[in-house]
C-alpha positions in Angstrom: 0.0 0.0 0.0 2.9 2.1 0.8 4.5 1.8 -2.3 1.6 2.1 -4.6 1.1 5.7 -2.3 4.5 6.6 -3.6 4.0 6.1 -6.9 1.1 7.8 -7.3 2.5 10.9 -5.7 5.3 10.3 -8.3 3.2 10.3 -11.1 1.1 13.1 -9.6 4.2 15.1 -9.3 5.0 14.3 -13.4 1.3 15.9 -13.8 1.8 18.9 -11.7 5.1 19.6 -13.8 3.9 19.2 -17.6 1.0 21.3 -16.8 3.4 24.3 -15.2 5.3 24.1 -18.7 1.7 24.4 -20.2 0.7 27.5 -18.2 4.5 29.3 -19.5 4.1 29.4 -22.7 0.4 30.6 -22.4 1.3 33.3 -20.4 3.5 34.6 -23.2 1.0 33.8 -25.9 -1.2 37.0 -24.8 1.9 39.2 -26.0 2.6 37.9 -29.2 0.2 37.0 -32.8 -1.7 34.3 -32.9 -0.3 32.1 -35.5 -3.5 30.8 -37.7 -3.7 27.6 -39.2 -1.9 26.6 -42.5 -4.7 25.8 -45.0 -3.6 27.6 -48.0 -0.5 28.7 -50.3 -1.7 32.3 -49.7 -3.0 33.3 -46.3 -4.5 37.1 -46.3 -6.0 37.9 -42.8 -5.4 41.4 -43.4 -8.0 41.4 -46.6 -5.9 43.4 -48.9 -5.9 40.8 -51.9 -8.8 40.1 -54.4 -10.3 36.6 -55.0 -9.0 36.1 -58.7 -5.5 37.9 -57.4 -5.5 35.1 -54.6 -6.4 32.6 -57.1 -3.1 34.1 -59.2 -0.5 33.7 -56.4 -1.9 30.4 -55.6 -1.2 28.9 -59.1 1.9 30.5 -58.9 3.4 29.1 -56.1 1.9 25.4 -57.0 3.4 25.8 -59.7 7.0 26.3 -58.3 6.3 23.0 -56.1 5.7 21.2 -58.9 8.9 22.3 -60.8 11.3 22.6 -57.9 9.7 20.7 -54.8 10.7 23.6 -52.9 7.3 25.2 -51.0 6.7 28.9 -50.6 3.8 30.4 -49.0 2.9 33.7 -48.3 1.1 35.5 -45.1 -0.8 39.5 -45.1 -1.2 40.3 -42.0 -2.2 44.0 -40.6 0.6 44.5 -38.5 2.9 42.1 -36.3 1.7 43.7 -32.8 4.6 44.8 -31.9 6.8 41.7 -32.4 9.6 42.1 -34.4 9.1 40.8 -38.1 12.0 38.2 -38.1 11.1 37.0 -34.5 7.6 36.5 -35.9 8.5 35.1 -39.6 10.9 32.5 -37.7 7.8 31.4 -35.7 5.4 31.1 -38.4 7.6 29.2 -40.9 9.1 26.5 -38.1 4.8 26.5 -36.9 3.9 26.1 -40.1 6.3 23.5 -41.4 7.0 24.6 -45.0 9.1 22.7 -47.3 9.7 19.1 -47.9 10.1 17.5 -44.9 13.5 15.5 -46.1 14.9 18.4 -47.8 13.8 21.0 -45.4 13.7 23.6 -48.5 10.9 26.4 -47.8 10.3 29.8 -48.1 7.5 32.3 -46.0 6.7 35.4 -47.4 5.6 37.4 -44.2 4.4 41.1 -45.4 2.5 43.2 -42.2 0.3 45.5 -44.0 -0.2 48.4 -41.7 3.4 48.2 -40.1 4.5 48.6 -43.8 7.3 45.8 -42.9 8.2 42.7 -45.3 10.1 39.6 -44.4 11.3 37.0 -46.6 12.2 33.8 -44.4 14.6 31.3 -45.4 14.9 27.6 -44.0 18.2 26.3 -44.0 18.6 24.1 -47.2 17.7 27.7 -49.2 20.4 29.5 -47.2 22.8 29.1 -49.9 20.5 29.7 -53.3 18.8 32.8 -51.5 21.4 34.4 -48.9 21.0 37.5 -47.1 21.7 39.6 -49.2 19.7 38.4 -52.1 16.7 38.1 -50.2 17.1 41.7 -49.6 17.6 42.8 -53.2 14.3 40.8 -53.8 12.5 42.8 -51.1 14.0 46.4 -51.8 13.6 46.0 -56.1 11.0 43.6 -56.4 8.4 43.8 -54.1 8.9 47.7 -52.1 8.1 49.9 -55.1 5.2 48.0 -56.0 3.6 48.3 -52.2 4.6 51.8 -52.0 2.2 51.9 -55.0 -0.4 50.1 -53.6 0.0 47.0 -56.0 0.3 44.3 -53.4 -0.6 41.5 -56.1 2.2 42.7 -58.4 4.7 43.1 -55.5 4.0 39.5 -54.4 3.7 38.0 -58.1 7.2 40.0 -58.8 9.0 38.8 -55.5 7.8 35.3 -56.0 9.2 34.8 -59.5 12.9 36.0 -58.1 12.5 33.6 -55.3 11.8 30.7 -57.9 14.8 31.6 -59.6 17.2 31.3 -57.4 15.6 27.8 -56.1 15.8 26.6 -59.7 19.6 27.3 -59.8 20.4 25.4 -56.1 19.6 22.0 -57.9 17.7 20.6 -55.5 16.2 17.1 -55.5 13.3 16.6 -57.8 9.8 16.7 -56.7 8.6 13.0 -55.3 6.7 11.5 -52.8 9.5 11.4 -50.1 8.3 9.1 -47.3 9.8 7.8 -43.9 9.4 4.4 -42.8 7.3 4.6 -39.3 5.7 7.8 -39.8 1.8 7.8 -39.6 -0.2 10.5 -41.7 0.4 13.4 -39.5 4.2 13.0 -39.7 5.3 11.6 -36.3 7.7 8.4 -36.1 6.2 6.7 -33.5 9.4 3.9 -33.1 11.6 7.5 -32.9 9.4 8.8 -30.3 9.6 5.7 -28.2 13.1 5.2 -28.5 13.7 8.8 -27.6 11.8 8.6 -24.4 13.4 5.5 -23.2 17.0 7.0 -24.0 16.1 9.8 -22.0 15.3 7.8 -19.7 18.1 5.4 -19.3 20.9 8.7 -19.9 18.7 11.2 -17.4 17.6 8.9 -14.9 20.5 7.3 -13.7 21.5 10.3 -12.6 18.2 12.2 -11.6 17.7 9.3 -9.2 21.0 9.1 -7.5 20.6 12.6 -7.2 17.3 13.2 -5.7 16.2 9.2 -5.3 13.8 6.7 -7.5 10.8 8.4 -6.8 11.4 12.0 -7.2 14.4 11.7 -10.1 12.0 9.6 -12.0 9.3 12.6 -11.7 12.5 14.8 -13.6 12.8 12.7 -15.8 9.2 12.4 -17.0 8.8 16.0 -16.8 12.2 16.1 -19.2 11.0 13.9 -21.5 7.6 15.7 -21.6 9.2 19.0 -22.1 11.3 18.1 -24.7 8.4 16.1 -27.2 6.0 19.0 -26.4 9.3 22.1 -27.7 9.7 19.6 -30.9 5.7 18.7 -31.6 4.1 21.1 -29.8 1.3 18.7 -28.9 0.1 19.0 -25.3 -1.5 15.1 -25.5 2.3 14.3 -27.0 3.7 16.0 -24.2 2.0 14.4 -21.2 2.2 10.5 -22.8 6.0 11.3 -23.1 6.0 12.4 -19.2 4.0 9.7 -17.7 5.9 6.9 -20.1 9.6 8.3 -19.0 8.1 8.5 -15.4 7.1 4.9 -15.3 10.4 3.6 -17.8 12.4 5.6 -14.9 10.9 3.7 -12.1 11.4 0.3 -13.8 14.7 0.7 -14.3 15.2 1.9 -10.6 14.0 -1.4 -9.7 15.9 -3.1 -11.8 19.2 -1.8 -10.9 18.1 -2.0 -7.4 17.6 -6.0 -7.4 20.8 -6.4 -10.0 23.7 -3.8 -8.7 21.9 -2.0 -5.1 21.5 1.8 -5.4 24.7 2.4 -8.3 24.0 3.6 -11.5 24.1 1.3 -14.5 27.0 3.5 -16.6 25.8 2.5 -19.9 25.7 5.6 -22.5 23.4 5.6 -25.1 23.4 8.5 -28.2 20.2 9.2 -30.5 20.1 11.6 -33.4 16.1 10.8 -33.9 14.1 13.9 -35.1 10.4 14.0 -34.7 7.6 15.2 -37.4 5.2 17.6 -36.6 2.3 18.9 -40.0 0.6 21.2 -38.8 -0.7 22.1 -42.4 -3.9 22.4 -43.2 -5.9 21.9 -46.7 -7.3 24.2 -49.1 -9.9 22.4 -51.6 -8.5 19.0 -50.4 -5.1 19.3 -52.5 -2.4 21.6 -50.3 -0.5 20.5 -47.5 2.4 21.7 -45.4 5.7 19.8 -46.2 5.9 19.2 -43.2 9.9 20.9 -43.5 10.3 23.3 -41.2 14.2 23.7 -40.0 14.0 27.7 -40.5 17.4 29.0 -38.6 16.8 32.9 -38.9 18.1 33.5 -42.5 16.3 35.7 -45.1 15.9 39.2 -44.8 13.6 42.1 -43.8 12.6 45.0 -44.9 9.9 48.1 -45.7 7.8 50.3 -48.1 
């Protein structure tokens, strides 16, 4: 009875943990825009595009996916709130997941109306076909002169077409269907995700529990393993199965090494490169979908009208 006492205050203690990570970043979400769901090539919440201009940009940017493989979408938004436009562009595009998932090759086109800011961010694989400073020229000659004249659909169409350029010169994989073995539909490895948790547990715990004992270093390393699915999926349901499965792995293995070698540590190292999946695209008529890329590091540039 005793024991079964203590390890429901341990897994109690797991809970109580994951949901103080939840509350953080909810506390900062009331000071920064609300990213909306990815359902389209084009997403205008600040209603400065026409239907048929939509319609244009959208044809255009399908059709650079189906030449290059490389996915660009674009965002109109009134104004940022506040947040810087890179800060906010980096966000989106890593939310978002754009690009092919192996390749990691996308492109967001951020533009806040009213702020009279444009961003151009760049994931990784696209660093070296658009740098810096060519994501600036395509800003400052391409796309400024139009907005200053009000012709946001020419600006876009203009920028767009200088982006596509440049991708089509990096020589980038062909366009395929690109799948990894053990991935359901939305993207997640589920073998990864379990052998992630239990390395975290076997490398953390050893030490968590000689440190602060079975039942409390076990409640770390559930609340570890929790934090660390939920920062790469950002799925609260992914994060509290990770907790409460590295709690319990945590505790077994106390036992274990407990019955086979007393309180020491096992000393075995483990290493894992595994990377989780997260699409958090949505559809628009049934045929777009994010990537599922992501792997934006900050390049790209920013500029104004």
């Amino acid at each position: 009875m005793a024991l079964r006492i203590r390890w429901l205050r341990g897994l109690l203690a797991v809970l109580v943990g994951l949901m103080a990570l939840a509350i953080v970043p909810l506390s900062h979400a009331a000071n920064v825009i609300a990213i909306p769901a990815l359902q389209a090539r084009v997403t205008d919440t600040s209603g400065t595009l026409q239907t048929e201009e939509v319609r244009q940009i959208e044809a255009q940017l399908a059709g650079i996916e189906a030449d290059t493989g490389s996915q660009l979408v674009v965002w109109l938004l009134p104004s940022s709130g506040g947040e810087d436009i890179a800060a906010l562009a980096n966000r989106v595009a890593n939310e978002w997941k754009v690009g092919r998932k192996l390749e990691g090759d996308g492109v967001l086109v951020l533009v806040a109306k009213d702020d009279r800011r444009i961003r151009i961010e760049v994931a990784k694989a696209l660093e070296g076909a658009i740098p810096d400073v060519m994501a600036g020229r395509v800003i400052q000659q391409q796309m400024a002169p139009r907005f200053a004249a009000g012709d946001y659909s020419g600006g876009l169409h203009n920028g767009i077409a200088a982006l596509a350029s440049l991708i089509k010169a990096e020589g980038l994989p062909s366009p395929g269907n690109q799948t990894e073995s053990g991935r359901d539909a939305l993207g997640v490895n589920w073998i990864e995700l379990g052998v992630f948790v239990f390395f975290a547990a076997a490398i953390g715990g050893a030490m968590a529990r000689q440190a602060l004992g079975a039942r409390w270093g076990s409640a770390v390393v559930g609340v570890a393993s929790g934090a660390l699915v939920f920062y790469v999926t950002h799925w609260g349901w992914a994060c509290v199965l990770a907790g409460v499965v590295g709690f319990v792995l945590s505790l077994m293995m106390s036992r274990g090494s407990a019955r086979s070698v007393g309180h020491h540590s096992s000393g075995v190292t483990f290493g894992n490169g595994s990377t989780f999946g997260h699409d958090s695209g949505g559809t628009s008529g049934g045929n777009f979908r994010s990537g599922g890329g992501g792997n934006f590091g900050g390049g790209g540039a920013s500029g104004g009208w």
